[in-house]
C-alpha positions in Angstrom: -50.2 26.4 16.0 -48.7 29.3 18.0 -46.2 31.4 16.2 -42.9 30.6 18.0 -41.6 34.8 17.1 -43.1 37.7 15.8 -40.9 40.5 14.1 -42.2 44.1 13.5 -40.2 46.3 11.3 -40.3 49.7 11.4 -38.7 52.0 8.2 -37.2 55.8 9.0 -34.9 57.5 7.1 -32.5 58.6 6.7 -30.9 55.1 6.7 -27.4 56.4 7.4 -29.1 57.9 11.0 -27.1 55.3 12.8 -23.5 54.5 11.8 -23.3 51.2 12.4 -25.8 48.2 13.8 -27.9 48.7 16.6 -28.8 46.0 19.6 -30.6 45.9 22.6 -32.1 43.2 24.5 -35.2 44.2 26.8 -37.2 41.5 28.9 -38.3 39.1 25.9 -37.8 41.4 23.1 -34.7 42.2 20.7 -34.1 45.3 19.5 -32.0 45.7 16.5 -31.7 49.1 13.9 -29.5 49.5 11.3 -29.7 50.9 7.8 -33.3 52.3 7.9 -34.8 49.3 9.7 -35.7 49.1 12.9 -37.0 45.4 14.1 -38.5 44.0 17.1 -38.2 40.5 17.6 -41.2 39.1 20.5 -42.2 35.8 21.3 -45.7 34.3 20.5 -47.7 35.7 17.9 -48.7 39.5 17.1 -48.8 41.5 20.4 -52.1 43.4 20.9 -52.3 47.0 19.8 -51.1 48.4 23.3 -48.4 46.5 23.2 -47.6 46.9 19.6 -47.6 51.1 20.7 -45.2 50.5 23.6 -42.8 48.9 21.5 -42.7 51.1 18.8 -42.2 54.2 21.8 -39.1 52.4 22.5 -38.1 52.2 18.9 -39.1 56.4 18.6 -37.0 57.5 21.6 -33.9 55.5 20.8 -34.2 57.5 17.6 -35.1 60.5 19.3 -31.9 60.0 21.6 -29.9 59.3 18.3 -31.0 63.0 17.2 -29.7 64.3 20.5 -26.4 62.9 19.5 -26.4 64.1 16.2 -28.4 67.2 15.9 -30.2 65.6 13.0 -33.6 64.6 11.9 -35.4 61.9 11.2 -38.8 60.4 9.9 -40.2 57.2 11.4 -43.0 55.3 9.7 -45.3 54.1 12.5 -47.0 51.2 10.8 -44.5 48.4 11.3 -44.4 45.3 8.5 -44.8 42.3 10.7 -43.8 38.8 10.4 -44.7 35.7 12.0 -42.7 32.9 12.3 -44.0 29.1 13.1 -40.9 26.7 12.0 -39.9 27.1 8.9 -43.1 28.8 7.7 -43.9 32.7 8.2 -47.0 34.8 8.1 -46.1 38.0 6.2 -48.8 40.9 7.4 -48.3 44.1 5.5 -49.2 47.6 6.5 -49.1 50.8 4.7 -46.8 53.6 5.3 -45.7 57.3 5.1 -42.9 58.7 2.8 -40.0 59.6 4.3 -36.6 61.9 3.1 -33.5 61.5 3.5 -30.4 64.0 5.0 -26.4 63.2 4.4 -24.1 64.1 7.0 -20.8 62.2 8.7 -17.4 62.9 11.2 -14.4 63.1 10.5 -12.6 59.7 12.0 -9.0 58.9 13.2 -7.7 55.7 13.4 -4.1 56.0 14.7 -1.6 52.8 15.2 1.8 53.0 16.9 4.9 51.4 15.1 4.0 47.6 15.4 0.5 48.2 13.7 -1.9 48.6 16.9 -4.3 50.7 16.6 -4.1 53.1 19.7 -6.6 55.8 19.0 -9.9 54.9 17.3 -12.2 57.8 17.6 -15.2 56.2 15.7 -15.0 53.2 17.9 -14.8 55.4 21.2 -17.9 57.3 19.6 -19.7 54.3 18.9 -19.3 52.9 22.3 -20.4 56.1 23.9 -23.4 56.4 21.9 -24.2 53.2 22.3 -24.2 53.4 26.1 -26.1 56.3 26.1 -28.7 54.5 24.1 -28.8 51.5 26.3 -29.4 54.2 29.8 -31.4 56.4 28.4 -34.0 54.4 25.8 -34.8 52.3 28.8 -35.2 55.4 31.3 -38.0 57.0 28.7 -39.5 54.1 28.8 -39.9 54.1 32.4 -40.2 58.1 32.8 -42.9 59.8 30.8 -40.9 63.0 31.5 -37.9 62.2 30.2 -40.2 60.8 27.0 -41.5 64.4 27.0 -38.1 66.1 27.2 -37.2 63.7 24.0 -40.4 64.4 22.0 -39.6 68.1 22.8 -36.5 68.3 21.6 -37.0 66.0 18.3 -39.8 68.5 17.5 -37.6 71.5 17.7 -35.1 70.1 15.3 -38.1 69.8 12.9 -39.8 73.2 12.9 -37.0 75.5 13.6 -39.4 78.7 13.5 -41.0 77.0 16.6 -37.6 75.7 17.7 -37.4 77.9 20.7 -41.1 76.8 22.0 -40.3 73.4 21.9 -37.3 73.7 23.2 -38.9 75.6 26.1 -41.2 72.7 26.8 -38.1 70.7 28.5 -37.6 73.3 30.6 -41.1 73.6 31.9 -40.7 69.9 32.5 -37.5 70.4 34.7 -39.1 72.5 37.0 -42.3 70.1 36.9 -39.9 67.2 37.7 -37.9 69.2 40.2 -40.7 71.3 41.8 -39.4 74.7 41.4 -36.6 76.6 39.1 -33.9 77.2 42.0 -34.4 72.9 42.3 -34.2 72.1 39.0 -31.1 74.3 38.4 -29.5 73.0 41.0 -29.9 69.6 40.4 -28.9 69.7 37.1 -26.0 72.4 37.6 -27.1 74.8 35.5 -26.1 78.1 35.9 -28.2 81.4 36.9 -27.1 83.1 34.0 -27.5 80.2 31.6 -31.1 79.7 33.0 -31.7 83.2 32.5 -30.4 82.9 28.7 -32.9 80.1 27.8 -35.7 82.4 29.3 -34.1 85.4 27.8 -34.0 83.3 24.2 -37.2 82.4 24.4 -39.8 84.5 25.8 -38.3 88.4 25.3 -36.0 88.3 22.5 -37.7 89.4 18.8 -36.8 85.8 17.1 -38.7 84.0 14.4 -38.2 80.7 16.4 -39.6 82.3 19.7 -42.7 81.8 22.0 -44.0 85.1 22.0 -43.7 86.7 18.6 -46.6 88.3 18.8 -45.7 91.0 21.6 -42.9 92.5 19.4 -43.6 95.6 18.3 -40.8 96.0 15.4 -40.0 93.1 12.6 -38.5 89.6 14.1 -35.0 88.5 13.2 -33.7 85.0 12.9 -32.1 83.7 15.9 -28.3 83.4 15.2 -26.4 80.2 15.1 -24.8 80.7 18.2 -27.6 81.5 19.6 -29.3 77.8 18.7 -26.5 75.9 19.3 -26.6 77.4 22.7 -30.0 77.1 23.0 -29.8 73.4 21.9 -26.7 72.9 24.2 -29.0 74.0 27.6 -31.9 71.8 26.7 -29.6 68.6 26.1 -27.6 68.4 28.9 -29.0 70.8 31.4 -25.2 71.2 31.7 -22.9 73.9 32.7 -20.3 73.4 30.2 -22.2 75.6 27.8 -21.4 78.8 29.2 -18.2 78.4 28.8 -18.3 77.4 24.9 -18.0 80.7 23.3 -18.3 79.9 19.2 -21.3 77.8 17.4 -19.1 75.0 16.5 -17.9 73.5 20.2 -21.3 73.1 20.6 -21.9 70.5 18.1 -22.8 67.0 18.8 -19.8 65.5 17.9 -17.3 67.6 19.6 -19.4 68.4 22.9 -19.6 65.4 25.5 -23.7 66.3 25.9 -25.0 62.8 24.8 -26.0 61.8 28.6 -29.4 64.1 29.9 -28.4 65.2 33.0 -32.5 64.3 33.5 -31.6 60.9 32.6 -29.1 60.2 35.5 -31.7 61.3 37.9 -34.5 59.6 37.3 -35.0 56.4 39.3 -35.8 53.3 37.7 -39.9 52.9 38.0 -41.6 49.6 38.0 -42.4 48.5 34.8 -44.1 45.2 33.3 -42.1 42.2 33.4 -43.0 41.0 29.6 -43.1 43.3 26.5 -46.3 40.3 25.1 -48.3 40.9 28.4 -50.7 44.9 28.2 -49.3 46.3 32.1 
């Protein structure tokens, strides 16, 4: 007998990554992360192993995209438990994992009500929604864009090994000019500025930085890059945007305070033909 469903479970920590539940519905399969789990539901039986990679690169850049929100880390365990469902009766198939750790971290919320008890200002609501649209637009654009995928696996990276933050974070924007063909077309399109362009270049190719591509050429002893000078850094390869040049101290570039959550990248790729079933290999 056919299973009717098949759920795969993937673990990452830490499990307070997201802040509340997690949903999205794409083709035939359910998405849904909360509190360290992240589980796709598929019809049938257990996808083949193409398949089974697919959907766990969807699971990996919605986290990814979560890190760009946050400016935190985060460990995924890429061998999913999965579960098989036929009626009432399920097939349990177990597979072994990696450790993972665990990082704290939260906002400070405002709920504010006028005189009658209505709330008129929820900023953990608004934030929810926005980061939950930005999930939605661009989990389903990496899946469709290997570039933008690229951008994300870049930037996840950097937050990960900060004495090679700067190289990664380099690697988006070789792939900007990749997408867009040339610097001048890539700045442009994304409205960055010259001198913000020149700053990322600056940052990482001729500066004498720990986190830096080419440590190797400096002649004297390397210094860590300042705070300012990673947020900034971080600011440029998220959004591509040229609000960071006018942020002048570390803090307004932070996740939560900075309206970055949307890859300029994102809004500009088309959406590309894709298969019209997550069970079925392309």
């Amino acid at each position: 007998m056919e299973p009717d469903r098949t759920e795969l479970g993937w673990s990452y920590q830490p499990a307070d990554f997201f802040e509340g539940p997690y949903e999205r519905t794409d083709r035939d399969a359910l998405l849904r992360i909360d509190v360290g789990r992240a589980v796709v539901t598929v019809s049938g039986g257990e996808p083949p192993p193409d398949v089974e990679q697919r959907l766990l690169a969807w699971v990996r850049h919605t986290l990814q995209i979560r890190s760009l929100q946050t400016g935190r880390t985060f460990e995924l365990n890429p061998q999913p438990n999965v579960v098989e469902f036929r009626g009432s009766n399920r097939n349990v198939i177990l597979r072994a994992g990696v450790g993972s750790f665990a990082i704290t971290g939260g906002n400070l919320d405002v709920v504010q009500t006028d005189t009658s008890g209505k709330t008129v200002v929820d900023t953990k609501a608004e934030r929810l929604k926005l980061q939950t649209d930005d999930l939605d637009d661009l989990s389903a654009k990496a899946q469709a864009d290997p570039v933008l995928g690229t951008m994300l696996e870049s930037f996840s990276t950097a937050l990960n090994e900060p004495d090679s933050e700067f190289v990664r974070l380099y690697q988006i924007r070789d792939a900007l000019v990749k997408r867009f063909g040339s610097e001048r077309d890539a700045k442009e399109a994304l409205g960055i500025s010259t001198s913000d362009w020149k700053f990322y270049g600056q940052m990482a190719n001729d500066e004498p930085v720990v986190a830096g591509r080419h440590r190797g050429k400096s002649l004297g002893p390397l210094r860590n890059a300042t705070t300012d000078e990673r947020a900034r850094m971080r600011a440029l390869a998220e959004t591509g945007s040229e609000s960071s040049r006018r942020r002048s101290d570390a803090r307004r570039y932070d996740a939560n305070r900075v309206l970055y959550c949307r890859l300029k990248l994102g809004r500009c790729v088309p959406p590309a033909p894709r298969s019209t079933s997550w069970t079925k290999s392309p």
